[in-house]
MIDOLUM-870091 format. One record per residue: x, y, z of N, C-alpha, C in turn; residue in three letters. Coordinates in steps of 0.1 Angstrom, whole numbers, plus 5000, padded with zeros to 4 digits. Example, Ala and Ser with C-alpha at 12.3 -4.5 7.8 and 13.67 -1.06 7.14 Angstrom:
# residues 2
513249435078512349555078513249675078ALA
512849785071513749895071512950005079SER
# end
This chain:
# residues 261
633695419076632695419066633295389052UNK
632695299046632995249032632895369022UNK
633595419016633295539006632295468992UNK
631895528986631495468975631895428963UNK
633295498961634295408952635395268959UNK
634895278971635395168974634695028972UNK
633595018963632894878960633994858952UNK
633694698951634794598947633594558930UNK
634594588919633294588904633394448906UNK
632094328900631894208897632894158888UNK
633194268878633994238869633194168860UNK
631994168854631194138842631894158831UNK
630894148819631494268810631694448809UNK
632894478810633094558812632694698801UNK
631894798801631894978792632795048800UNK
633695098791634295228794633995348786UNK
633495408794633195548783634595668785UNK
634895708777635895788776635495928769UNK
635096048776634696118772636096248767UNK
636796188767638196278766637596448769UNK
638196528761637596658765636296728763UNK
635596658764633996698759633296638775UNK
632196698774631196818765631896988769UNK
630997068768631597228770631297268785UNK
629697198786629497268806629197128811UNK
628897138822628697098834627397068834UNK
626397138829625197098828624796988819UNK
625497008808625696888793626196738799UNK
627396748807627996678821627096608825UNK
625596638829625096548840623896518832UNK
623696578815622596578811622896438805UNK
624596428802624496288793624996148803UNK
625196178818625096128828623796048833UNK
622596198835621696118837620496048825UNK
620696038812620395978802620895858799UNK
621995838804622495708802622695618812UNK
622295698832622395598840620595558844UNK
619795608839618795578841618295448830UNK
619095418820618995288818619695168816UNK
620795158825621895078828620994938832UNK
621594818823620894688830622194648840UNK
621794528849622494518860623494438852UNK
623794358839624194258840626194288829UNK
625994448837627294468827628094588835UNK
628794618839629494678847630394838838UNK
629994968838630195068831630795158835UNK
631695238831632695318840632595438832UNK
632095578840632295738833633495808836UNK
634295828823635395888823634996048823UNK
634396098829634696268825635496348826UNK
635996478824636896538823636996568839UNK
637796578841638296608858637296708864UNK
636996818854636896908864635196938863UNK
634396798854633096768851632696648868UNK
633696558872633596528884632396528889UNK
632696598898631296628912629996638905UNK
629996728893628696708887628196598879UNK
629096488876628696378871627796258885UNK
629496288894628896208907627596218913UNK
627196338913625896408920624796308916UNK
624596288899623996188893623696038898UNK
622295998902622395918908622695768902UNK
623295638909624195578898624195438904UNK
623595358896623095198904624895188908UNK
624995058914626094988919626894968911UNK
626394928897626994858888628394948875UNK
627795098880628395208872629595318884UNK
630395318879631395348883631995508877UNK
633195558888633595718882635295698876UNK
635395728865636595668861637895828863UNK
638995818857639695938857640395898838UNK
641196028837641595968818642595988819UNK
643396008835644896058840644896078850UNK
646196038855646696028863647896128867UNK
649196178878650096198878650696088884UNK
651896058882652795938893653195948904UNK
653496108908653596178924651996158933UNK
652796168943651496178950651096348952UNK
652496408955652496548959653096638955UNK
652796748955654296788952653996948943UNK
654996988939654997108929654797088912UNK
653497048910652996978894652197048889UNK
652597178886651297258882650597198873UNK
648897188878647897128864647696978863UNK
648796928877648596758877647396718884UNK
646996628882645996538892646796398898UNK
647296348912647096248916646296108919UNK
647196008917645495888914645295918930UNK
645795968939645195938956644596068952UNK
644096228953643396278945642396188940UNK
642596148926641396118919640996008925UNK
641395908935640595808946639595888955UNK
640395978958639496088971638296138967UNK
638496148953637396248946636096158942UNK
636496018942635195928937635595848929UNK
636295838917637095738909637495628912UNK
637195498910637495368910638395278901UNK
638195398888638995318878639795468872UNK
641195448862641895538858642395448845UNK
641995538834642495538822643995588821UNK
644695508819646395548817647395498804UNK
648095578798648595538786647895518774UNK
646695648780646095638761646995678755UNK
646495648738647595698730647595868724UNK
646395918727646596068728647396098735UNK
647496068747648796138759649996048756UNK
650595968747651295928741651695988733UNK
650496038722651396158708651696268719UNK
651096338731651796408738653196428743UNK
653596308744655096298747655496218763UNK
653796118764654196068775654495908772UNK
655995888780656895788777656695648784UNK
657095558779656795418780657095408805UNK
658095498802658595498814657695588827UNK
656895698824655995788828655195678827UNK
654295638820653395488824653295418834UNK
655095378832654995228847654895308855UNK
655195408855655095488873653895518871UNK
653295608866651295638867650295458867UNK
650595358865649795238862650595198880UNK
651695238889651995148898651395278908UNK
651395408904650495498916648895468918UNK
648595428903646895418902646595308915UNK
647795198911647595018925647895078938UNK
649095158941648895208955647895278957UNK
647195378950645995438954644595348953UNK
645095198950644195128952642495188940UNK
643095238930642795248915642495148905UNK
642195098899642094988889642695058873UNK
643795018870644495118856643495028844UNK
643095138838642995098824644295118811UNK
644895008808646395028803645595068786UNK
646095168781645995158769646995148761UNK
646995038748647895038743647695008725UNK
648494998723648294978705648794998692UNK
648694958686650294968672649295078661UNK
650095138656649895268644649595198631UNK
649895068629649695008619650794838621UNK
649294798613649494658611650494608602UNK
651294528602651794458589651794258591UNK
652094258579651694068575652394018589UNK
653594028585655394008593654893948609UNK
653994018614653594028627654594118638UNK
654894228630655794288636655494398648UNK
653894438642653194488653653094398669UNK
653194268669652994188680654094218688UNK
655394258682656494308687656294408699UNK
655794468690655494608697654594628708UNK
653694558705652294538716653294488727UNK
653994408726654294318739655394388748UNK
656094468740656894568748656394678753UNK
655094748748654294828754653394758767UNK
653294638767652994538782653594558790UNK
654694508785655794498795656694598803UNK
656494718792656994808797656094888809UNK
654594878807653594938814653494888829UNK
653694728827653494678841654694638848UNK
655994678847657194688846657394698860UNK
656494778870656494778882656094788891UNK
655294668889654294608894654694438898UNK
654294418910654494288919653494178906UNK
653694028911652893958906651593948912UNK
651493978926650393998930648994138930UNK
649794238919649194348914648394278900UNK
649094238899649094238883647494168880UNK
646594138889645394058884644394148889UNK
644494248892643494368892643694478879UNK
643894448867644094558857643594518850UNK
643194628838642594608827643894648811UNK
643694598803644494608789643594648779UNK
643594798775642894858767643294838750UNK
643394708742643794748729642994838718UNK
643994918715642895038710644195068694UNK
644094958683645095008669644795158668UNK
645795208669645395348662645095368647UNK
645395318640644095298630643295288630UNK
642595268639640995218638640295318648UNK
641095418653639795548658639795618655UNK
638495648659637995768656637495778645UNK
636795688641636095628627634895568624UNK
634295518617633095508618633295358619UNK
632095238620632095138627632295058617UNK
632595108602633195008594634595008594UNK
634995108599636595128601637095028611UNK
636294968623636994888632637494768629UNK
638694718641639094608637637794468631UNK
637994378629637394248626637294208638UNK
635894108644635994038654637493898652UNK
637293878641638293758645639993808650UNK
640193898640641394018643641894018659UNK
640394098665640094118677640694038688UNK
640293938684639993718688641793708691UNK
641993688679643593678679644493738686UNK
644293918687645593988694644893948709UNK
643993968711643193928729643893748732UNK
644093678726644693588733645993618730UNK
646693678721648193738724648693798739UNK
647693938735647793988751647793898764UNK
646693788762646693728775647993658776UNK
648093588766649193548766650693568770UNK
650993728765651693768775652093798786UNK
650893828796650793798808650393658816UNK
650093568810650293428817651993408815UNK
652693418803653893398803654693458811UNK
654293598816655193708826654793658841UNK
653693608844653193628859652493488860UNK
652693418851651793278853650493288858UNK
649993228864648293228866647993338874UNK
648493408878647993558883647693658872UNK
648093588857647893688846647193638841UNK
645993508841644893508839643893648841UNK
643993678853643493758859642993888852UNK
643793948842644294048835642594068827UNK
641894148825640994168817641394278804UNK
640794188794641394288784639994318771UNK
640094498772639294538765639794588750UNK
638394588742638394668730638394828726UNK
638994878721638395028719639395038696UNK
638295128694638295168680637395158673UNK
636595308673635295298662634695178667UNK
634395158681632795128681631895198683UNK
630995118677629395208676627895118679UNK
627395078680625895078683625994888673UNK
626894908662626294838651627094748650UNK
628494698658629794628654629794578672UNK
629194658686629494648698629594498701UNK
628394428696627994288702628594198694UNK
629094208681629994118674631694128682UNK
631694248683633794238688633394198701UNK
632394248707633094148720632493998723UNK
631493948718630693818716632293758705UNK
632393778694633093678687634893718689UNK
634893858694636893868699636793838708UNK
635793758719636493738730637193808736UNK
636493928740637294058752636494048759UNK
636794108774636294168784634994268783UNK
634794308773634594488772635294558761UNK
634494688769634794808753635094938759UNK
635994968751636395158761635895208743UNK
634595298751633995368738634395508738UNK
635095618727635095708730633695808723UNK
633395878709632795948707631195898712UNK
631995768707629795748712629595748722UNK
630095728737629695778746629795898748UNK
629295988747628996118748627396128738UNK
626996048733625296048726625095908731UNK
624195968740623495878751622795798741UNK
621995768738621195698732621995608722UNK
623395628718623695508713624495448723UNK
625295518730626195448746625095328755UNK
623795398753622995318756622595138748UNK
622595198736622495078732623594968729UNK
624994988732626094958735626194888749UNK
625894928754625794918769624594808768UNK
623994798768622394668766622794578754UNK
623694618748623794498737625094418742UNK
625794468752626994408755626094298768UNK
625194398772624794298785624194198780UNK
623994138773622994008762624293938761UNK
625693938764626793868757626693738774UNK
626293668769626793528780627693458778UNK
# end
């Protein structure tokens, strides 16, 4: 029997909702679950990040094709003595299709460029889809940030075959720009620019299998900036954090991205 995270996503444009540690119950869990899957259009593909242990009560929620159960972590074992870990074979078992890895929260935590490539190469054997997050603390003229982006690539997918490497997603998320309001976000053309960088670095590392590579936006989006960054930066998608958790603008996020042809 086919499980139901075993559908294969279209790969449209891509929502990622990232509810990091919120909401407080379980019941709030499925209240902003089912507010926001009851009006999902078909023509955009949406992934719910809830807290681990919000899960089963999200799942429960009934969920067209097109929306998916994500994780916001991983461990890189599969087994073992990890008190407080979750495994991506775990979070496969549990319903999850997609895993968020190498945000930059669990970065200021103290997780290292090297703890990455192993959690982004467990998520591919567990047959996971990684969402790689990555991103520079600040811009300068120099282009010295580009430096940096491309060794946080490199170092993420570091152990990974060429033939992995066209099932992932590249989350750029400036840490300057979250957690802010939607004048705070990058510029679409900004956007435009580092998105052919990134690709760029993976056509250069894996040649035409890093076409493949989808690469999304995240920082202070909102409702009012959604359909310009990804219509005029040319991304994949958007990993939204605060606003998905108020339905009613994740909603209109979510319908404004589906209008992008």
């Amino acid at each position: 029997m086919t499980l139901e995270n075993d559908r294969i996503p279209i790969m449209k444009k891509l929502v990622v909702a990232n509810w990091k540690m919120n909401p407080k119950t379980p019941l709030e869990a499925k209240f902003i679950a089912k507010d926001v899957l009851k009006k999902v259009p078909k023509r955009v593909e949406v992934v719910l990040c809830p807290p681990t242990i919000f899960w089963n009560d999200v799942a429960k929620v009934k969920r067209p094709k097109n929306v998916y159960l994500g994780t916001q972590n991983v461990f890189f074992e599969d087994k073992g003595a990890y008190t407080g870990e979750i495994s991506a074979i775990m979070a496969k078992g549990g319903g999850a299709t997609f895993s968020i890895v190498g945000h930059s929260e669990r970065r200021a935590l103290g997780e290292s460029d090297e703890m990455i490539a192993k959690k982004v190469l467990a998520t591919k054997n567990a047959k996971l889809i990684p969402i790689i997050c990555v991103g520079e603390k600040e811009r300068d003229n120099q282009g010295v940030y580009l430096n940096f982006l491309k060794k946080q690539i490199i170092n993420a997918v570091s152990l990974l075959s060429k033939n992995a490497i066209k099932d992932i997603c590249i989350a750029y998320e400036p840490l300057w720009a979250i957690g802010k309001d939607a004048n705070s976000a990058m510029n679409s053309h900004d956007v435009h620019q580092t998105a052919l960088f990134i690709r760029k670095v993976f056509i250069d590392l894996y040649g035409q299998n890093g076409k493949g590579v989808k690469v999304l936006y995240g920082g202070s989006v909102a409702p009012e900036n959604c359909f310009e960054l990804v219509k005029n930066g040319e991304v994949d998608g958007l990993l939204v954090g605060h606003q998905s958790l108020v339905p009613e603008n994740f909603v209109k996020i979510i319908v404004a991205i589906s209008k992008i042809r």
